[in-house]
N, CA, C and O atoms as a GROMACS GRO file, in nm:
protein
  496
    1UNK      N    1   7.396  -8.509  -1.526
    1UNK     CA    2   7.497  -8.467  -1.618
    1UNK      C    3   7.633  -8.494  -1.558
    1UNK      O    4   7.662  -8.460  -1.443
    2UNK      N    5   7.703  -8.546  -1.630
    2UNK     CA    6   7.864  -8.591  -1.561
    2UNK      C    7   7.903  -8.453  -1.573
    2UNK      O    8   7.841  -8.365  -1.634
    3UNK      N    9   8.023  -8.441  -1.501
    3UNK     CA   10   8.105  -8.328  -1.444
    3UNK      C   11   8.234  -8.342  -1.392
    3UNK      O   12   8.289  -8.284  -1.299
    4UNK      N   13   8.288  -8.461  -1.496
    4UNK     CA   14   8.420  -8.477  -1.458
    4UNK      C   15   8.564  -8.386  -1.546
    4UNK      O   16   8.685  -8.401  -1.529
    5UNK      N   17   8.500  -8.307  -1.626
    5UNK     CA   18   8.581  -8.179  -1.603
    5UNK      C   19   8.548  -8.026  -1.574
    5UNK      O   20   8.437  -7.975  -1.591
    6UNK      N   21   8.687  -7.950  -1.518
    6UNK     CA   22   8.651  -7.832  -1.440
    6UNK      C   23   8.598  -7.737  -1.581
    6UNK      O   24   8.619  -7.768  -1.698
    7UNK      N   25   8.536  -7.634  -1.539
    7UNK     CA   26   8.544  -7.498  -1.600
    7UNK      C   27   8.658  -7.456  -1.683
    7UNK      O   28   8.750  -7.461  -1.600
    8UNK      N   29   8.706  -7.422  -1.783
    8UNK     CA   30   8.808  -7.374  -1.836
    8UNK      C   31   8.826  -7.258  -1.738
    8UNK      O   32   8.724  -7.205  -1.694
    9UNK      N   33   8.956  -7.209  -1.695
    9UNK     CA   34   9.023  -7.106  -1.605
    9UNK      C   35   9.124  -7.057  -1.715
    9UNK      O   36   9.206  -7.138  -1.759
   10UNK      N   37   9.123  -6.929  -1.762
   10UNK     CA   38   9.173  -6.835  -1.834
   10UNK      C   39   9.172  -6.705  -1.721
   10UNK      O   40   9.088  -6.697  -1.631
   11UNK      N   41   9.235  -6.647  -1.733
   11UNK     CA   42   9.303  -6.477  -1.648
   11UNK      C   43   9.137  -6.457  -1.729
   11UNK      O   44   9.043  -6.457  -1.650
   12UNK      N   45   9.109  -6.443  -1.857
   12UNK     CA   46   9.000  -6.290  -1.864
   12UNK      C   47   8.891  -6.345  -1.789
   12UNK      O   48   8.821  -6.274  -1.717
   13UNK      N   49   8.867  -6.511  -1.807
   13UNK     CA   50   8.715  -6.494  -1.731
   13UNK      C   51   8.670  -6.521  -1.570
   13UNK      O   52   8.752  -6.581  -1.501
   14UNK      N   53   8.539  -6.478  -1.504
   14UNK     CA   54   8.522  -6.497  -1.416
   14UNK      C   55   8.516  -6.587  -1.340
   14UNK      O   56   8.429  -6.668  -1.373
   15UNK      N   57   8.587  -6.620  -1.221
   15UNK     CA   58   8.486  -6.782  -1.205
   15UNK      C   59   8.365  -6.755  -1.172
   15UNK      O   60   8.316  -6.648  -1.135
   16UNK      N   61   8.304  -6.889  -1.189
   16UNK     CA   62   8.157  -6.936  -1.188
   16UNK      C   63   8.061  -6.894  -1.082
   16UNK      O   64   8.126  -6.915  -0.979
   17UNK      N   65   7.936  -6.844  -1.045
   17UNK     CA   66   7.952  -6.803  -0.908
   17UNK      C   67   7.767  -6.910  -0.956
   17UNK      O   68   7.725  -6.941  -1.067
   18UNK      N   69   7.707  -6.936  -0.818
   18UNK     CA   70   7.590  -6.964  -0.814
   18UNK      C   71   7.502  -6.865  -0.847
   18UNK      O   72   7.495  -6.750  -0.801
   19UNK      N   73   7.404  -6.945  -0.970
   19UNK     CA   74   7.316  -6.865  -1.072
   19UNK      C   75   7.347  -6.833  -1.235
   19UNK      O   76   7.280  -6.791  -1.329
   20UNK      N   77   7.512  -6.886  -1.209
   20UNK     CA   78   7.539  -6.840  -1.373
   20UNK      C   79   7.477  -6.964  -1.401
   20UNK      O   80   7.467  -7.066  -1.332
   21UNK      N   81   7.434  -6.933  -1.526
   21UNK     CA   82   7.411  -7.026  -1.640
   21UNK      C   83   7.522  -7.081  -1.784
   21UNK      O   84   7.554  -7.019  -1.886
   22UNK      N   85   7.552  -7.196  -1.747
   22UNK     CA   86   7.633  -7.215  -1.858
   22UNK      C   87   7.590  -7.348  -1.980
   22UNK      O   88   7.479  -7.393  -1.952
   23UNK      N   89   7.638  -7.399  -2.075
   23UNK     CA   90   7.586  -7.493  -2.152
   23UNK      C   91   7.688  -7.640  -2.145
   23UNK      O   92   7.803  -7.664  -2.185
   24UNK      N   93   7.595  -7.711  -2.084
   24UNK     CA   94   7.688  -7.857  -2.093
   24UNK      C   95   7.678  -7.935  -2.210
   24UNK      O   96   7.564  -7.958  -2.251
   25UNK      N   97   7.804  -7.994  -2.291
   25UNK     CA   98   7.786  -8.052  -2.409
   25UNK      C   99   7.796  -8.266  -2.322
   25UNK      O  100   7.896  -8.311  -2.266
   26UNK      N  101   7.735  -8.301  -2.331
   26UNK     CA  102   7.694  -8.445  -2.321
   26UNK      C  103   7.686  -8.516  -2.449
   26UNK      O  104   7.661  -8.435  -2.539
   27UNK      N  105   7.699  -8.649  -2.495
   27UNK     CA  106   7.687  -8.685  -2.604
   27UNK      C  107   7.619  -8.637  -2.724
   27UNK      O  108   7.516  -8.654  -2.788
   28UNK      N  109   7.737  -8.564  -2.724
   28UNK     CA  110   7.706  -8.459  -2.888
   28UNK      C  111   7.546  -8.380  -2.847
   28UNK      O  112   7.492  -8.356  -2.954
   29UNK      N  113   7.468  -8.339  -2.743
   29UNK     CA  114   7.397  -8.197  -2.709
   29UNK      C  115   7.480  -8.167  -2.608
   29UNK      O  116   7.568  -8.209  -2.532
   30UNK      N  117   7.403  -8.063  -2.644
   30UNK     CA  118   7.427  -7.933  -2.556
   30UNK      C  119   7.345  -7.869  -2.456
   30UNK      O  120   7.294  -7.768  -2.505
   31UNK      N  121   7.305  -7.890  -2.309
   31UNK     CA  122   7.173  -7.845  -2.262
   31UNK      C  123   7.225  -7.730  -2.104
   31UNK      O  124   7.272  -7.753  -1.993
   32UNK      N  125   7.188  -7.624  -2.169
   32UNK     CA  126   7.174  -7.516  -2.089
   32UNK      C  127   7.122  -7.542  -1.890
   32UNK      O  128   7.008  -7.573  -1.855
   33UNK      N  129   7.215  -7.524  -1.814
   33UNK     CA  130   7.185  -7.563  -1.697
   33UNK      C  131   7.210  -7.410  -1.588
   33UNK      O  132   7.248  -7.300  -1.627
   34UNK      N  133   7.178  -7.445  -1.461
   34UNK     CA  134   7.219  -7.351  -1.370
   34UNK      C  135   7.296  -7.379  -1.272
   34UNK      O  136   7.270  -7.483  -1.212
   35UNK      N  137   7.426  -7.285  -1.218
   35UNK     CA  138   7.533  -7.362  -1.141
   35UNK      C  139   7.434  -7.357  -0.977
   35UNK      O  140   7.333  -7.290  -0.953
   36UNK      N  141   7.476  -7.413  -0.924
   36UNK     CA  142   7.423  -7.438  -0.795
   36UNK      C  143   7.488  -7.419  -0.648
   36UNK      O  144   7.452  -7.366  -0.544
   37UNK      N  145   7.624  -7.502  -0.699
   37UNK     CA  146   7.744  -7.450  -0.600
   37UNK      C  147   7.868  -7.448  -0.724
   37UNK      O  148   7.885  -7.544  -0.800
   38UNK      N  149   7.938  -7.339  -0.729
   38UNK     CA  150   8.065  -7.352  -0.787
   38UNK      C  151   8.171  -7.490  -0.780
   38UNK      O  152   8.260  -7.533  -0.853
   39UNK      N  153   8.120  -7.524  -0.677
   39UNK     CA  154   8.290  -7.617  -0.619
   39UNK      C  155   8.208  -7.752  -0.550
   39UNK      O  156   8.261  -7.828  -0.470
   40UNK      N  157   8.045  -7.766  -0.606
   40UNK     CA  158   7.992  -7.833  -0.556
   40UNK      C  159   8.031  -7.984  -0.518
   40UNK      O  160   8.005  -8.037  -0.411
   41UNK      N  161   8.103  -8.046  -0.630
   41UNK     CA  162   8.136  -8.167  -0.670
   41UNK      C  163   8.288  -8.196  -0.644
   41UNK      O  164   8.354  -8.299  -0.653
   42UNK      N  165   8.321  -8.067  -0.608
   42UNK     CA  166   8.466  -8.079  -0.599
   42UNK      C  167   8.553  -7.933  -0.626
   42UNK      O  168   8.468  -7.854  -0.667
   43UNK      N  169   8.650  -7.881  -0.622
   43UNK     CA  170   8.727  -7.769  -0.634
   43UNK      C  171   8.770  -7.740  -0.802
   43UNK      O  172   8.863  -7.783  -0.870
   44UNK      N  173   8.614  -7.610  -0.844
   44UNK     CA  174   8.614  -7.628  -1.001
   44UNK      C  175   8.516  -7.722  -1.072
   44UNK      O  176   8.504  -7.729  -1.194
   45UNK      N  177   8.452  -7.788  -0.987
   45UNK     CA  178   8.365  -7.894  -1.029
   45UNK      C  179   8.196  -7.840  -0.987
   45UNK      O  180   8.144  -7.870  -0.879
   46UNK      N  181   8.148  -7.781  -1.061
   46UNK     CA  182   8.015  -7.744  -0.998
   46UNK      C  183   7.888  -7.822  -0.996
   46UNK      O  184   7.862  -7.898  -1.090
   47UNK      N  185   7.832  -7.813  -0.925
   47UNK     CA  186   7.696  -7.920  -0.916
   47UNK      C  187   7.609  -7.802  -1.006
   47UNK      O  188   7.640  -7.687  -1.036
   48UNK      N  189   7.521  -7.861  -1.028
   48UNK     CA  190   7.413  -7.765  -1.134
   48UNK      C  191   7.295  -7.847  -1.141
   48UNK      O  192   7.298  -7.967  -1.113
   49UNK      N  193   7.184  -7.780  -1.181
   49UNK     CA  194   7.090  -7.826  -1.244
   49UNK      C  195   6.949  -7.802  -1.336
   49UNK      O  196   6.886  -7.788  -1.232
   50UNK      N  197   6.882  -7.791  -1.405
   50UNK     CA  198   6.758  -7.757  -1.483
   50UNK      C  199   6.688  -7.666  -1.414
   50UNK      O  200   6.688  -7.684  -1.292
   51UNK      N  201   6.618  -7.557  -1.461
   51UNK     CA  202   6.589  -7.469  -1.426
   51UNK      C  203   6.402  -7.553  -1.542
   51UNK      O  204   6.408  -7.598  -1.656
   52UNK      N  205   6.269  -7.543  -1.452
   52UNK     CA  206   6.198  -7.611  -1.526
   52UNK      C  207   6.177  -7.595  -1.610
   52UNK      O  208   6.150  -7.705  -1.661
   53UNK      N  209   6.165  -7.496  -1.702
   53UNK     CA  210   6.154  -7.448  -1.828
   53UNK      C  211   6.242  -7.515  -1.920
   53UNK      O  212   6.208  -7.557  -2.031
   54UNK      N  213   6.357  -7.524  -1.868
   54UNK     CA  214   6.493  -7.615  -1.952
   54UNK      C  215   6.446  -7.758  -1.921
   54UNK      O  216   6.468  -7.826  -2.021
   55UNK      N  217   6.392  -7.828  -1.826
   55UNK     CA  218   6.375  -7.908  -1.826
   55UNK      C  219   6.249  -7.961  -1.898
   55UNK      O  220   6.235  -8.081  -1.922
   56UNK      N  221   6.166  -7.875  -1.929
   56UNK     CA  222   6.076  -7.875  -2.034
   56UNK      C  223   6.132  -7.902  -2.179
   56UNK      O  224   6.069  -7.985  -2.243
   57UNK      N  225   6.225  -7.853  -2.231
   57UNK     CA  226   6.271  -7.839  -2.345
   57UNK      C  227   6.347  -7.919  -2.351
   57UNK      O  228   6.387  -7.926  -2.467
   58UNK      N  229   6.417  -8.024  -2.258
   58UNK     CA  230   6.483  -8.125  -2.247
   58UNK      C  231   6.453  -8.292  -2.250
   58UNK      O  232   6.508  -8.382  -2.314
   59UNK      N  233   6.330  -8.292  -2.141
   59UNK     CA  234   6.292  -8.426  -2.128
   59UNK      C  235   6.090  -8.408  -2.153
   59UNK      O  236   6.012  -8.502  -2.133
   60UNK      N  237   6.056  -8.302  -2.187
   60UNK     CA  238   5.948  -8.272  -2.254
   60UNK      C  239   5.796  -8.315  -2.202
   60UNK      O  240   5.694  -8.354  -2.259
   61UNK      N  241   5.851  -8.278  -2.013
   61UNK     CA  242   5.754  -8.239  -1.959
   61UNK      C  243   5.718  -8.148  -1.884
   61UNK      O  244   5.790  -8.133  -1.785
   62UNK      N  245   5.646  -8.092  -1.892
   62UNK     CA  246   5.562  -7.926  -1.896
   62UNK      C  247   5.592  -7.861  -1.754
   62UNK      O  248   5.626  -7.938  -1.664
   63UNK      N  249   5.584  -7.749  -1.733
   63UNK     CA  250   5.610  -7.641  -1.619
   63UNK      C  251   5.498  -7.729  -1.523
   63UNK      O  252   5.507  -7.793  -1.418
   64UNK      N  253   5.464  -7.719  -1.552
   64UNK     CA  254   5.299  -7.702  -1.454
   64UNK      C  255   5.272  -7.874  -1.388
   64UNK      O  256   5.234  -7.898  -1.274
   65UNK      N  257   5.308  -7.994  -1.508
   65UNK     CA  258   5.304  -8.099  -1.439
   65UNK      C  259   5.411  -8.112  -1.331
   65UNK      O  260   5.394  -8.148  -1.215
   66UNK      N  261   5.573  -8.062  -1.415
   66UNK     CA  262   5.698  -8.065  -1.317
   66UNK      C  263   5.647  -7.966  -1.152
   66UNK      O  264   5.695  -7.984  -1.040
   67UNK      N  265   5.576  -7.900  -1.178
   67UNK     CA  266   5.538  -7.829  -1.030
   67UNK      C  267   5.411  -7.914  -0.971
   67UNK      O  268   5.384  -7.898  -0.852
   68UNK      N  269   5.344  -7.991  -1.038
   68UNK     CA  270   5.280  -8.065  -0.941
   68UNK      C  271   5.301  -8.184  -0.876
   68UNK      O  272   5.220  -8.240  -0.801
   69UNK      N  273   5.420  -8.226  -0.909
   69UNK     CA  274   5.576  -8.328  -0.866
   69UNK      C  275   5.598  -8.273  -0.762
   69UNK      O  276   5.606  -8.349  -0.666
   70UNK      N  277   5.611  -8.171  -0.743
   70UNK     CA  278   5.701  -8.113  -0.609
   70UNK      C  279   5.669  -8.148  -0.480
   70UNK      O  280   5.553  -8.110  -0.464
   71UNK      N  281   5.713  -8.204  -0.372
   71UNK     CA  282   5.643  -8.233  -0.316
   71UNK      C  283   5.757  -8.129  -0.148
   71UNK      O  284   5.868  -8.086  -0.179
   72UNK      N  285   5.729  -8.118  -0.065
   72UNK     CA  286   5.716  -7.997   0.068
   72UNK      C  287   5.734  -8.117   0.145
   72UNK      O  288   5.651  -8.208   0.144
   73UNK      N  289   5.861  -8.122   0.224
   73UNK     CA  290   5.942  -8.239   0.329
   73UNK      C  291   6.009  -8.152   0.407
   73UNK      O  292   6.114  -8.105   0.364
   74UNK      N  293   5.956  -8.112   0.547
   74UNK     CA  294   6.039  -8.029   0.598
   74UNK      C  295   6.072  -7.914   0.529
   74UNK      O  296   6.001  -7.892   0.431
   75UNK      N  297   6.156  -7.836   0.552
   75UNK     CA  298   6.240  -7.740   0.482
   75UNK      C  299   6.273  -7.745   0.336
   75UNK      O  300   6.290  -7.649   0.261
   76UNK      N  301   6.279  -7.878   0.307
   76UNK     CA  302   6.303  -7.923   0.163
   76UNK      C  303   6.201  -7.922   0.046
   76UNK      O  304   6.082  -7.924   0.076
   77UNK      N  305   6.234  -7.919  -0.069
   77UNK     CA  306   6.159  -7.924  -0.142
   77UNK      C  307   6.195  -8.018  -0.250
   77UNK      O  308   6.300  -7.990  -0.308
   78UNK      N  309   6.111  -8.156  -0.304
   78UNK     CA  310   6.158  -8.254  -0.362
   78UNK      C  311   6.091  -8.274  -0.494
   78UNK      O  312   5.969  -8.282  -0.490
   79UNK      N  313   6.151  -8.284  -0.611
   79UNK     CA  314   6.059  -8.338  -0.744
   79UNK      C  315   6.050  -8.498  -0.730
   79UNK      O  316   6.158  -8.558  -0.722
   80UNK      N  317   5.934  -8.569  -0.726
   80UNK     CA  318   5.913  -8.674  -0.737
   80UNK      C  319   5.860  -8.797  -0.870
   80UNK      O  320   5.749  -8.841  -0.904
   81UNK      N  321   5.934  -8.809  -0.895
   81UNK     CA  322   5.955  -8.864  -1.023
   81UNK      C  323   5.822  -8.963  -1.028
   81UNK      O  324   5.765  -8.972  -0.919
   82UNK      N  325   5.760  -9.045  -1.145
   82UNK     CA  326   5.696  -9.175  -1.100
   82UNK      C  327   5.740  -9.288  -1.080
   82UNK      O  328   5.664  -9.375  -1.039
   83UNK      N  329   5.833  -9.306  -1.098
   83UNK     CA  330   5.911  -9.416  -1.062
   83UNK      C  331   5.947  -9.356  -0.911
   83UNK      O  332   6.034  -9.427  -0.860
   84UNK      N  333   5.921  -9.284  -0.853
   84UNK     CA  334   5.960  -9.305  -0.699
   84UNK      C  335   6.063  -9.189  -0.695
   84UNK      O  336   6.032  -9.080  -0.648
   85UNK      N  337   6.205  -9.221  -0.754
   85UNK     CA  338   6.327  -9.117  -0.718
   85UNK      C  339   6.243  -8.982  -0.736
   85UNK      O  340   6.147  -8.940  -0.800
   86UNK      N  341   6.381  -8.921  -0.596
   86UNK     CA  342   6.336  -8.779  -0.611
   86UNK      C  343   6.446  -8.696  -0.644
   86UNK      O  344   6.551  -8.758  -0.626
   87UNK      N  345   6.461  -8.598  -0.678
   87UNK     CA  346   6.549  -8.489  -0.665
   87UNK      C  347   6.526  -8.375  -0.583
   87UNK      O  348   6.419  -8.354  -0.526
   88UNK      N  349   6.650  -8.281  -0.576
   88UNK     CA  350   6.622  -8.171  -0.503
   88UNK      C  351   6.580  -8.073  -0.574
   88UNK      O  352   6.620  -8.079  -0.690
   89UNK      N  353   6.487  -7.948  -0.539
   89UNK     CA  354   6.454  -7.869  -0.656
   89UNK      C  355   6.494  -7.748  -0.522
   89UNK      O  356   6.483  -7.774  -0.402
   90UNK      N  357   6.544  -7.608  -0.583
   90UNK     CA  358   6.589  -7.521  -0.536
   90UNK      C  359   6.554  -7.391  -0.600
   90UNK      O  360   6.569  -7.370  -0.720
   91UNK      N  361   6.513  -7.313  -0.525
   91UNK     CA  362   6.548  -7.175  -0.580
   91UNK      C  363   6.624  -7.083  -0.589
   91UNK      O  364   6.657  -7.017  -0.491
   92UNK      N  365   6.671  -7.059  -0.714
   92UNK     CA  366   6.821  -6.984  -0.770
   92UNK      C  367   6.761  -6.834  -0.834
   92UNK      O  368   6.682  -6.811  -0.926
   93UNK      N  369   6.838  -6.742  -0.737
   93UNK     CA  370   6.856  -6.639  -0.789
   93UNK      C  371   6.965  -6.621  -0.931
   93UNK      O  372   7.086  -6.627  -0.905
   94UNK      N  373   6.936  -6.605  -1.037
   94UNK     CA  374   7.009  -6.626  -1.136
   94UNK      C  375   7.066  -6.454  -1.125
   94UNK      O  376   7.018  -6.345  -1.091
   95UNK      N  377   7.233  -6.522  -1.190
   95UNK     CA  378   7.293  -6.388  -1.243
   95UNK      C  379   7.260  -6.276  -1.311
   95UNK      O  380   7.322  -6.171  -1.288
   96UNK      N  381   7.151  -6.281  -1.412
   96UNK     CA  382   7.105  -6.220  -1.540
   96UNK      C  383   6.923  -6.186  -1.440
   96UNK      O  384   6.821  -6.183  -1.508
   97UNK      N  385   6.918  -6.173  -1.338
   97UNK     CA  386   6.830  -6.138  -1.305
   97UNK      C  387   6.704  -6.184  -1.264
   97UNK      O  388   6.623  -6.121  -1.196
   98UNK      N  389   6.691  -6.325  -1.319
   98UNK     CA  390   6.559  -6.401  -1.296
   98UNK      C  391   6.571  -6.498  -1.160
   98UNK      O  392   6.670  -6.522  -1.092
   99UNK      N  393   6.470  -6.533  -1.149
   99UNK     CA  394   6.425  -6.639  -1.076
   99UNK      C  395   6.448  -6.767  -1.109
   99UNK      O  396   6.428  -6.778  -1.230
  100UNK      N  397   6.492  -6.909  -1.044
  100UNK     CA  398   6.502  -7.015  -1.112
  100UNK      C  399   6.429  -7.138  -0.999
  100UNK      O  400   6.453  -7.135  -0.878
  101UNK      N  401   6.355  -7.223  -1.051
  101UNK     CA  402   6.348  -7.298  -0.968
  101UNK      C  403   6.420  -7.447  -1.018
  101UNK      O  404   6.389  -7.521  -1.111
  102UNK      N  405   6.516  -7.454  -0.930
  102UNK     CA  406   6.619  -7.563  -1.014
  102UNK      C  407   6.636  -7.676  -0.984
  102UNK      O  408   6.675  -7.692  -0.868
  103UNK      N  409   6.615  -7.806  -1.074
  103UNK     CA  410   6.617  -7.944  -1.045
  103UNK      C  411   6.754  -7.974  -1.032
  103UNK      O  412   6.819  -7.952  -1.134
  104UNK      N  413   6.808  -8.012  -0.948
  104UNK     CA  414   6.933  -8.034  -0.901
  104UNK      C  415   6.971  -8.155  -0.929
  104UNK      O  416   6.897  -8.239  -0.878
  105UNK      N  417   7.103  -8.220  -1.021
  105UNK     CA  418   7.081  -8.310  -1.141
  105UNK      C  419   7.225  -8.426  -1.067
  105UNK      O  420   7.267  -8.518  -1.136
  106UNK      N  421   7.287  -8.397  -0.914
  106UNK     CA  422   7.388  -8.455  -0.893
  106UNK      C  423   7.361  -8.601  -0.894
  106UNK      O  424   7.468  -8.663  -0.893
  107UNK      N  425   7.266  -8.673  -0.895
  107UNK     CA  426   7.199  -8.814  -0.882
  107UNK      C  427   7.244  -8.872  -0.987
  107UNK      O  428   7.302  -8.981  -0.984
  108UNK      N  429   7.219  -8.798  -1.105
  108UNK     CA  430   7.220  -8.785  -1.273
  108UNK      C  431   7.389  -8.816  -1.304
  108UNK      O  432   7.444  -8.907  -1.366
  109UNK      N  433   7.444  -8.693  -1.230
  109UNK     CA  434   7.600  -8.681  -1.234
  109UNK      C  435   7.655  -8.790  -1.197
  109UNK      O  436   7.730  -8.855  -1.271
  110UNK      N  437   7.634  -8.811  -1.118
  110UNK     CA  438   7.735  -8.990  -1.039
  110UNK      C  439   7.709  -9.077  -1.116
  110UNK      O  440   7.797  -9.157  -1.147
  111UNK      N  441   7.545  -9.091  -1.185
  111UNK     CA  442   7.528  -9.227  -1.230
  111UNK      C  443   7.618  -9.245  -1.344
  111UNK      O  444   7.688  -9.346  -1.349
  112UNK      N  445   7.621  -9.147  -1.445
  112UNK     CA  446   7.691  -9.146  -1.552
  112UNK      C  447   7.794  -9.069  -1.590
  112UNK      O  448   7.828  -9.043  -1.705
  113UNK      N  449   7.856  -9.024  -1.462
  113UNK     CA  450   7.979  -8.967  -1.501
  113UNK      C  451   8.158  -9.057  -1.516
  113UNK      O  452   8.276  -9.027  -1.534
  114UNK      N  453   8.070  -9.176  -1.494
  114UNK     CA  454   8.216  -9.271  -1.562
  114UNK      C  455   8.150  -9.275  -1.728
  114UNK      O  456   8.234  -9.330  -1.800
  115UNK      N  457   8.045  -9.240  -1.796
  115UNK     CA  458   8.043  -9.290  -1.865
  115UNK      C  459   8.114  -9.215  -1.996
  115UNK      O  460   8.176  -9.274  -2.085
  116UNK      N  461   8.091  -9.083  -1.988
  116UNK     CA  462   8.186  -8.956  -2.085
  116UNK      C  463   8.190  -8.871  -2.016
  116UNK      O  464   8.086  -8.861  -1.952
  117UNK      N  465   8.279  -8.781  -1.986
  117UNK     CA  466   8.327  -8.654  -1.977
  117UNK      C  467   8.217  -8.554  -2.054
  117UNK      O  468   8.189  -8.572  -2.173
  118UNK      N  469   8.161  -8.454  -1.979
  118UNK     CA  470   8.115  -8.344  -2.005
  118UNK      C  471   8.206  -8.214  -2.018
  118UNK      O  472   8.296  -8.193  -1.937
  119UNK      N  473   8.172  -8.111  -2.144
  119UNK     CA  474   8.240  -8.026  -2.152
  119UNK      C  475   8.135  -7.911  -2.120
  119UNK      O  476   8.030  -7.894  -2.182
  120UNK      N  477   8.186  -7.829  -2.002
  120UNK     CA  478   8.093  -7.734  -1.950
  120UNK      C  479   8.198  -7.594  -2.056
  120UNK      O  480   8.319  -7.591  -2.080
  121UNK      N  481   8.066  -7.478  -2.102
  121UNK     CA  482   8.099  -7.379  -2.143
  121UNK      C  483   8.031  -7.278  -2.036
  121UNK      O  484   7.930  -7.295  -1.967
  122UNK      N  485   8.129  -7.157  -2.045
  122UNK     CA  486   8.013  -7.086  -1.903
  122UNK      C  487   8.001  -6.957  -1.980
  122UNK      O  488   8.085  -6.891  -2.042
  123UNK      N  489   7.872  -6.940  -1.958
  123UNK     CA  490   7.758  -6.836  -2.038
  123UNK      C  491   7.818  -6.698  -2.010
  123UNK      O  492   7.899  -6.690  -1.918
  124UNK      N  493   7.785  -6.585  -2.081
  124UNK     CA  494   7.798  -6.412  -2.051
  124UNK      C  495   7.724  -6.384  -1.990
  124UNK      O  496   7.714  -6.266  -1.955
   0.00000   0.00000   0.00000
């Protein structure tokens, strides 16, 4: 997901902290993500990514196959695509209380963030 603009900054709201969930609009959708680092990408610029369930509802493959992707490298933990690329997958304590295990989407971000501007909204 590109992320070449910040968070809207208004006095009433909070900034962003790791775990909020907010909704990125990308060519005309909208897909619900999890922040990862606030300032990941830059100051205001947060890295984020799919939480599997969202990524279920997104690219419309299932909890259970996306966890048998995962693959245990050291300390790390990697989703392995079939085509080879991997991502990072993480576990996020979310704001609202849950658990997240989150596909971390910055790979995603670089490739196509010359291509449109994303408008991030950040969730209650």
């Amino acid at each position: 997901m590109p992320t070449s603009q910040s968070l809207p900054s208004d006095n009433s709201a909070q900034p962003p902290k790791a775990g909020d969930r907010l909704t990125v609009t990308y060519a005309d959708r909208d897909f619900e993500v999890i922040i990862i680092d606030p300032d990941g990408l830059g100051k205001g610029q947060p890295s984020f990514g799919f939480g599997f369930r969202m990524a279920e509802k997104y690219i419309g493959i299932d909890n259970t196959t996306l966890s048998r992707r995962v693959l245990q490298i050291k300390d790390d933990k990697l989703l392995k695509n079939p085509s080879g690329e991997t991502f990072r997958v993480l576990q996020i304590a979310g704001t609202d209380g849950n658990e997240y295990s989150v596909i971390g989407v910055v790979k995603l971000a670089r490739r196509i963030s010359s291509r449109k501007p994303a408008r991030l909204q950040h969730r209650a």
